[in-house]
N, C-alpha and C positions, 0 to 999 in steps of 0.2 A: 669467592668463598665456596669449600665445598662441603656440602651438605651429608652426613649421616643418614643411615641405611634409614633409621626414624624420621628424620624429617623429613626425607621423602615420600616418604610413605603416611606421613600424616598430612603433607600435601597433598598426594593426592586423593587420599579419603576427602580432605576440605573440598578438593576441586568437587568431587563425585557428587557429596550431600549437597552445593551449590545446586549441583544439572540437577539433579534428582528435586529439589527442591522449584525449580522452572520450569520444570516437565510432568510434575505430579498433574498439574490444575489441567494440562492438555489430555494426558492418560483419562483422567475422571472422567472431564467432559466428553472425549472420544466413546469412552464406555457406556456413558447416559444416553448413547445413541442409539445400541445394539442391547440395552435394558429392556425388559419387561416396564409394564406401568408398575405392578407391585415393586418390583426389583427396585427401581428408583427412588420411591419413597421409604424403604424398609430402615429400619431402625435396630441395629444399629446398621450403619450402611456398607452396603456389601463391594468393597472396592476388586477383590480378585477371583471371586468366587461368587457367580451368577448365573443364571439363566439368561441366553440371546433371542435375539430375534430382530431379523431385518424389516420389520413393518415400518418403522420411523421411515427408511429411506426410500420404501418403495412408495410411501405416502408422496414425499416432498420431490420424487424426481417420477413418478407417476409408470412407475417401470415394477413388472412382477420378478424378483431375484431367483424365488425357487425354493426360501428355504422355509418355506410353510404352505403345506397341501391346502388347494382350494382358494388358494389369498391373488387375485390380478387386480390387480389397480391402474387403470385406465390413464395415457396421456392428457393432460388437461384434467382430469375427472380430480375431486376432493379438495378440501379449504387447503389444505397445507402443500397444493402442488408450485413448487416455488424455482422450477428448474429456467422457464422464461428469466426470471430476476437475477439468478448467477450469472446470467447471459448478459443481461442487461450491466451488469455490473461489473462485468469482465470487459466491455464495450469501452465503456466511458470509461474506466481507470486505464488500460494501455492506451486510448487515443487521448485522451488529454494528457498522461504522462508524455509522451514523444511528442503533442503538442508545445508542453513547457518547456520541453527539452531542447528543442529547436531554438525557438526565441529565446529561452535562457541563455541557451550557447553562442547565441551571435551577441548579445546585450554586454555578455560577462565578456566574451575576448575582447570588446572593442572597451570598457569599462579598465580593464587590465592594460591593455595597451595605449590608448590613448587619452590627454592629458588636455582637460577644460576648466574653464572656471566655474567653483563652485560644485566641484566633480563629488568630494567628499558631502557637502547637504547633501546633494542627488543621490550618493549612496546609503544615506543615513534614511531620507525619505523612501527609498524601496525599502529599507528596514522597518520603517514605523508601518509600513501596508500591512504586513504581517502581524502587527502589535494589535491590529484592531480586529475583536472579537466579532464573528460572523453575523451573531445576532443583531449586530448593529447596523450590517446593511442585507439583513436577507430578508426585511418587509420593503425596501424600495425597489430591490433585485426584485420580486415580485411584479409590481405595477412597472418594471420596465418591460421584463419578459412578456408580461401581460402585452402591453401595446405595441411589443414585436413579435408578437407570435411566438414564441418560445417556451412558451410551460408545455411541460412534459412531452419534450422533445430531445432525443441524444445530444443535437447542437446543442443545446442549453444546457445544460447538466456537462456536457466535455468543456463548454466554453468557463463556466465560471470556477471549475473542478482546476482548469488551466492556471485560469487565473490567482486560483486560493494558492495555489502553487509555486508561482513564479516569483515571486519576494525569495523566496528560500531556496530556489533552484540557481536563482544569479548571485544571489552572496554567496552560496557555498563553490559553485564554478568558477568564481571573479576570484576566490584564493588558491584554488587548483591552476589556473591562469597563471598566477600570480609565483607560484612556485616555480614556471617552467622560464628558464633565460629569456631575459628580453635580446640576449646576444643573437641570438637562433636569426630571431627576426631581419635583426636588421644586418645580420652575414647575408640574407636572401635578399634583402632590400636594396644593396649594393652590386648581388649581380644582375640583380633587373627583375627579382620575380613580385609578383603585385600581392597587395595585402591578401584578399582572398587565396587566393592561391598558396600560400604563404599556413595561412591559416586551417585550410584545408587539408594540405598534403605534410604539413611539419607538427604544428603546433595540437592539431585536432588528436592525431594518433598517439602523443607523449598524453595527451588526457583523460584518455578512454579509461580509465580504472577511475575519473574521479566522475566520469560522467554517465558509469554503470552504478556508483555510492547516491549519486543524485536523482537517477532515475527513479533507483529502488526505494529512496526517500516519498517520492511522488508519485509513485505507485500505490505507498502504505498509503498516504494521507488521502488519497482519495478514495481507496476500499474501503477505509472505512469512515468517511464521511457520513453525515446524519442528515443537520440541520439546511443544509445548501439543497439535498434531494428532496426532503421532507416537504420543503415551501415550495419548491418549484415545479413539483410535479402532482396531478392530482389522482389519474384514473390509473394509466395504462402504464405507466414509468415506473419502475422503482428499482432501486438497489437493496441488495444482503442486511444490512443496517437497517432501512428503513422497514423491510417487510418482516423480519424477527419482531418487531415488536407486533406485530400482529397474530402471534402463537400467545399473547395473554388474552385470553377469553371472558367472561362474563362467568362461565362452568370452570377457570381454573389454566393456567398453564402448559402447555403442549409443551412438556421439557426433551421427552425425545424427537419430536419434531424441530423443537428449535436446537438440537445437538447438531441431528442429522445435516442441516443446515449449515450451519458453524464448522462442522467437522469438512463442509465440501468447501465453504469458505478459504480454510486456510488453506488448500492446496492449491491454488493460481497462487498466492503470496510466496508459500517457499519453491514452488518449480521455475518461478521467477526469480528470487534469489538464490536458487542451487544455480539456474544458468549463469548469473554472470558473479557468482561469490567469489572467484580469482580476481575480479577487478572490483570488487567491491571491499575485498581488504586493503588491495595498493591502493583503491581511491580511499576512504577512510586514515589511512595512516600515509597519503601523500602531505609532505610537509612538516612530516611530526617530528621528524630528526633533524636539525640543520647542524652546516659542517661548519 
């Protein structure tokens, strides 16, 4: 069907007001960064037309920017210096993501290729892992961590970060798997090459767009995790999630502080997904077509 100079064009106004419409709340809150305190509250609110000012982030990452005479703010020095905790949280989200992603990857191709009894319960029960809400085992996670040493400790927080993850890493790789010929296999199986091998050198490289979709899944879920860091860690640990809530005060709200925060947040997320977004569309829409 071919479309009219109009419908075109009223498509892609539709497309635009969409973005515009998912990109307004990131615009705002980017700006609530680089606000004045009046500016933020003002009434009615001033979305394009403001006064800046870098203090928010020189607050939260403890660094003097330049663009206000007489203003330094000291590494470490001030409540709101929060740059340690992006670390911290950039830590545990890539090392438990490629932790899950390991294990996932070996679980799902042997899950996909080979054939047990009772194989579907077994898939059904990694399913139901995922179906149970955190708060249901993050007071005995506790008293376990406790009696292994593990509260607020990176191990601890990668370990179970891994773990939240891994229900959702092997079902979705077990159908990316699942897409690619079991013929492949067993052409190589017949001239002599051994399963790993097999796996490694054929099967691994047709998967890598579903296992850059996977990654970047388990990446999201654990940046922004709450309730697993919240318990497990008491003094020295914290991640982006958990220490934003500590910009609501007793005197009020620290909204440019908790912008400036937010706003550094999101960019480990998407420089993460700008690197592997070519394989994160093929993986995403591997399987979506069949012939």
């Amino acid at each position: 069907m071919v479309l009219s100079r109009t419908q075109r064009l009223l498509r892609a106004f539709a497309a635009w007001a969409v973005v515009m419409l998912f990109v307004f709340p990131i615009y705002y809150w980017v700006t609530l960064s680089i606000k004045l305190d009046r500016e933020i509250f003002s009434i009615p609110p001033k979305v394009f037309s403001f006064e800046t000012s870098a203090k928010s982030y020189e607050e939260v990452f403890g660094i003097s920017l330049g663009f206000e005479e007489g203003l330094a703010v000291l590494p470490g020095g001030g409540d709101f210096y929060m740059t340690p905790r992006l670390w911290d949280s950039i830590v545990i989200a890539v090392c438990s993501t490629v932790l899950a992603i390991v294990i996932a990857t070996l679980a799902a191709y042997a899950l996909s290729r080979m054939r047990f009894r009772g194989q579907h319960h077994f898939v059904f029960w990694i399913l139901s892992t995922r179906m149970m809400p955190p708060v249901a085992v993050a007071i005995p996670m506790f008293f376990i961590y406790r009696d292994f040493g593990l509260l607020d400790t990176y191990q601890g927080v990668i370990l179970i970060h891994a773990l939240m993850n891994m229900p959702l890493a092997v079902l979705l790789l077990k159908s990316f798997f699942d897409d690619i010929p079991k013929e492949i296999d067993e052409a190589a199986l017949i001239d002599g090459a051994s399963r790993f091998l097999i796996f490694r050198k054929l099967v691994l490289p047709m998967a890598v767009g579903g296992i850059a979709a996977t990654a970047v899944l388990c990446f999201i879920f654990s940046w922004t995790e709450f309730l697993f860091v919240l318990t497990l860690t008491q003094t020295g640990l914290k991640t982006v999630p958990v220490v934003s809530s500590t910009f609501v005060t007793s005197t009020g709200t620290a909204w440019g502080n908790m912008a400036a925060l937010g706003t550094a947040a999101i960019l480990p997320a998407f420089v993460f997904i700008l690197l592997v977004q070519k394989n994160l569309v093929r993986g995403l829409t591997l399987g979506s077509v069949k012939q």
